[in-house]
C-alpha positions in Angstrom: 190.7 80.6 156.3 188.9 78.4 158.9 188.3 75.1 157.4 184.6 74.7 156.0 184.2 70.1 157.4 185.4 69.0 160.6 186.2 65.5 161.5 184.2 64.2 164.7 185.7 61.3 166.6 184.2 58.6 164.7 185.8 59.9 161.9 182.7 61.0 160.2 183.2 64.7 158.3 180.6 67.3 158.7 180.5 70.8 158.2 181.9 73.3 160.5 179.0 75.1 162.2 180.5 78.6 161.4 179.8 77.9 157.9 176.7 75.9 158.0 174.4 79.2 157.8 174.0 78.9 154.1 172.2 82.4 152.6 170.2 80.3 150.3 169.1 77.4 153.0 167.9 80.3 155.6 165.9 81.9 153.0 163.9 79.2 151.8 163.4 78.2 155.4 162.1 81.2 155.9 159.6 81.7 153.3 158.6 77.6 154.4 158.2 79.5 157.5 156.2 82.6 156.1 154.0 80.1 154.1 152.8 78.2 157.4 152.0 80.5 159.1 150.1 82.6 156.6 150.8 85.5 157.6 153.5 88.4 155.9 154.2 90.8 159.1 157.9 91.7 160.3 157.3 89.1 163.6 157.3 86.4 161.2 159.8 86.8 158.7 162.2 87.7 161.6 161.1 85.1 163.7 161.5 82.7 160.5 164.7 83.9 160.1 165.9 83.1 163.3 164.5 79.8 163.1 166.5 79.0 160.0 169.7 80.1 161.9 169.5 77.9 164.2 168.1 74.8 162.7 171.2 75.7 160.3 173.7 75.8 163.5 171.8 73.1 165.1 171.5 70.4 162.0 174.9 71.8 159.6 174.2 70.5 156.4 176.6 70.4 153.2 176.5 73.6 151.0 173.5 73.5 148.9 173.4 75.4 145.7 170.5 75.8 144.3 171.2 77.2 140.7 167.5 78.6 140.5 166.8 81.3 137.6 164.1 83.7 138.5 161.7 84.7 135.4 159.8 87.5 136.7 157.2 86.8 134.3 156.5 82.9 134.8 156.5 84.2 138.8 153.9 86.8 138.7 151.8 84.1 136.6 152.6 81.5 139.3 151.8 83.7 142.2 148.5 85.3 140.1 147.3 81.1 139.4 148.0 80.0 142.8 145.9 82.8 144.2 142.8 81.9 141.7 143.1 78.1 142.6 142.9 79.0 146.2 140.0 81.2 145.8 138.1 78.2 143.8 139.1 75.4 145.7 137.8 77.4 149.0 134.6 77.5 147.2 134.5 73.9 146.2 134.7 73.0 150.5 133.1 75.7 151.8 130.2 74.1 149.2 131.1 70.4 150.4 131.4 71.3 154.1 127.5 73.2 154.2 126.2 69.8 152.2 123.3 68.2 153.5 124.3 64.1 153.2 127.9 64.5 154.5 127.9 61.0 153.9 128.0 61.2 150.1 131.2 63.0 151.0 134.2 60.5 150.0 137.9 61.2 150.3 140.9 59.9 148.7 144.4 59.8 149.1 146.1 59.5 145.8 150.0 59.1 144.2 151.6 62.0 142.3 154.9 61.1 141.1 156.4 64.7 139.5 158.5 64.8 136.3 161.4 66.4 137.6 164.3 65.5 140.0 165.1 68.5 141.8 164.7 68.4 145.4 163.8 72.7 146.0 160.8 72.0 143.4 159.5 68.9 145.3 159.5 70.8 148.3 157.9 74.3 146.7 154.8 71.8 144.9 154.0 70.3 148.1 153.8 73.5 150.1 151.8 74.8 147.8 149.5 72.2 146.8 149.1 72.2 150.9 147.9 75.5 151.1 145.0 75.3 149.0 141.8 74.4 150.8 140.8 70.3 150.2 144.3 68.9 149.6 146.6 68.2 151.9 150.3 66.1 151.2 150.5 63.8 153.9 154.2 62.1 152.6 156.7 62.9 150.2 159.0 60.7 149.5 162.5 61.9 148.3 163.7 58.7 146.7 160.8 58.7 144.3 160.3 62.4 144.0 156.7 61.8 144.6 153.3 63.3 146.3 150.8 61.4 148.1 148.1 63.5 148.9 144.5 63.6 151.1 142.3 65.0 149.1 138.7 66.1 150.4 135.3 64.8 148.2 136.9 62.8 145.2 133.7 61.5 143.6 135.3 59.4 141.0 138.2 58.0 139.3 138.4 61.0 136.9 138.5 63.4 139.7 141.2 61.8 141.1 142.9 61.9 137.7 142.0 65.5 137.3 143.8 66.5 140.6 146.7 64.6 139.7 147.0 67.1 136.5 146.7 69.8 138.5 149.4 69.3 140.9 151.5 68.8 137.8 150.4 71.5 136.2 151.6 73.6 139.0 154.7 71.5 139.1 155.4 73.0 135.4 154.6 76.5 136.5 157.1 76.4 139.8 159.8 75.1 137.0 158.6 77.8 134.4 158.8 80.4 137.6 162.9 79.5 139.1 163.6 76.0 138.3 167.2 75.0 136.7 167.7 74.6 133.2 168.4 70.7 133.6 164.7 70.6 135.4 162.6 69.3 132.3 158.7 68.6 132.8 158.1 68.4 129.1 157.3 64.7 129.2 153.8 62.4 129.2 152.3 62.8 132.4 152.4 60.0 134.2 149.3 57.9 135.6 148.5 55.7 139.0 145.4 54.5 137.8 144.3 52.5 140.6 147.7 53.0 142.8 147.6 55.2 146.2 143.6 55.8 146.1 140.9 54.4 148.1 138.4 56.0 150.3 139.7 57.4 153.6 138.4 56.2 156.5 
């Protein structure tokens, strides 16, 4: 069997490139993929697809495993919720964007740190919380596991508050949905009162 790390010059060991095309890596670049461009036809999933093969053959990475556990049920109700908050927040800034005194209109950027350490739900929460109309995650930082988002028409310090819960609420359902059994969100949710906001420019 070919070996699955190769030694470069420096003496630094990376994966071989015949085994860096992980199943599991292509197909969550691929749905990234899907997600971003909005759109499910054959052309993009294929096209995805063959962008994940070669960012895999291009950038090898170690084997991930990704011990998810699908619950069909805690899914359909992730999938069914995210389609309702989409709906509504469209609403909320097609309303903001037809108001009169756009100056009244202030934005904020605020700090979400989520309640569970797993890299594959960090990355599922911001691409979703990204797709819905208003908020958009403009870093998040590994180290911390946490969100900082731009978030359009914030009137006060409770709407911010209000938006954090969400985005932890949805954290919860991605974790109900195919998160690991050692990913916990049954904790207080944490608060930033006051940290990562202020009025975008």
């Amino acid at each position: 069997m070919s070996p699955a790390t190769r030694t470069r010059r420096d003496g630094v060991r990376r994966p071989a490139r015949h085994r860096s095309v992980q199943p599991g890596v292509v197909g969550w670049l691929t749905v990234v993929w899907v997600l971003l461009w909005g759109d499910v036809s054959a052309l993009t999933v294929v096209g995805g697809a063959l962008l994940a093969v070669l960012i895999c053959l291009l950038f090898p990475l170690p084997p991930l495993r990704l011990q998810l556990r699908i619950r069909p049920l805690a899914l359909l109700w992730l999938l069914v919720r995210f389609g309702y908050d989409v709906v509504v927040a469209s609403a909320v800034v097609a309303r903001a964007t037809l108001r009169r005194d756009q100056s009244a209109l202030r934005n904020a950027v605020i700090e979400v740190p989520l309640r569970t350490p797993s890299d594959i739900v960090l990355t599922v929460v911001a691409e979703m919380v990204s797709l819905i109309p208003g908020s958009v995650v403009v870093e998040a930082r590994r180290s911390t596991h946490t969100l900082f988002l731009h978030l359009l028409d914030v009137a006060s310090e409770e709407a911010a508050e209000q938006a954090r819960r969400q985005v932890l609420a949805q954290e919860q359902r991605v974790v109900r949905a195919f998160g690991a059994r050692t990913d916990q969100t049954g904790g207080p949710v944490p608060t930033r009162a006051g940290s990562g906001e202020g009025e975008a420019p």
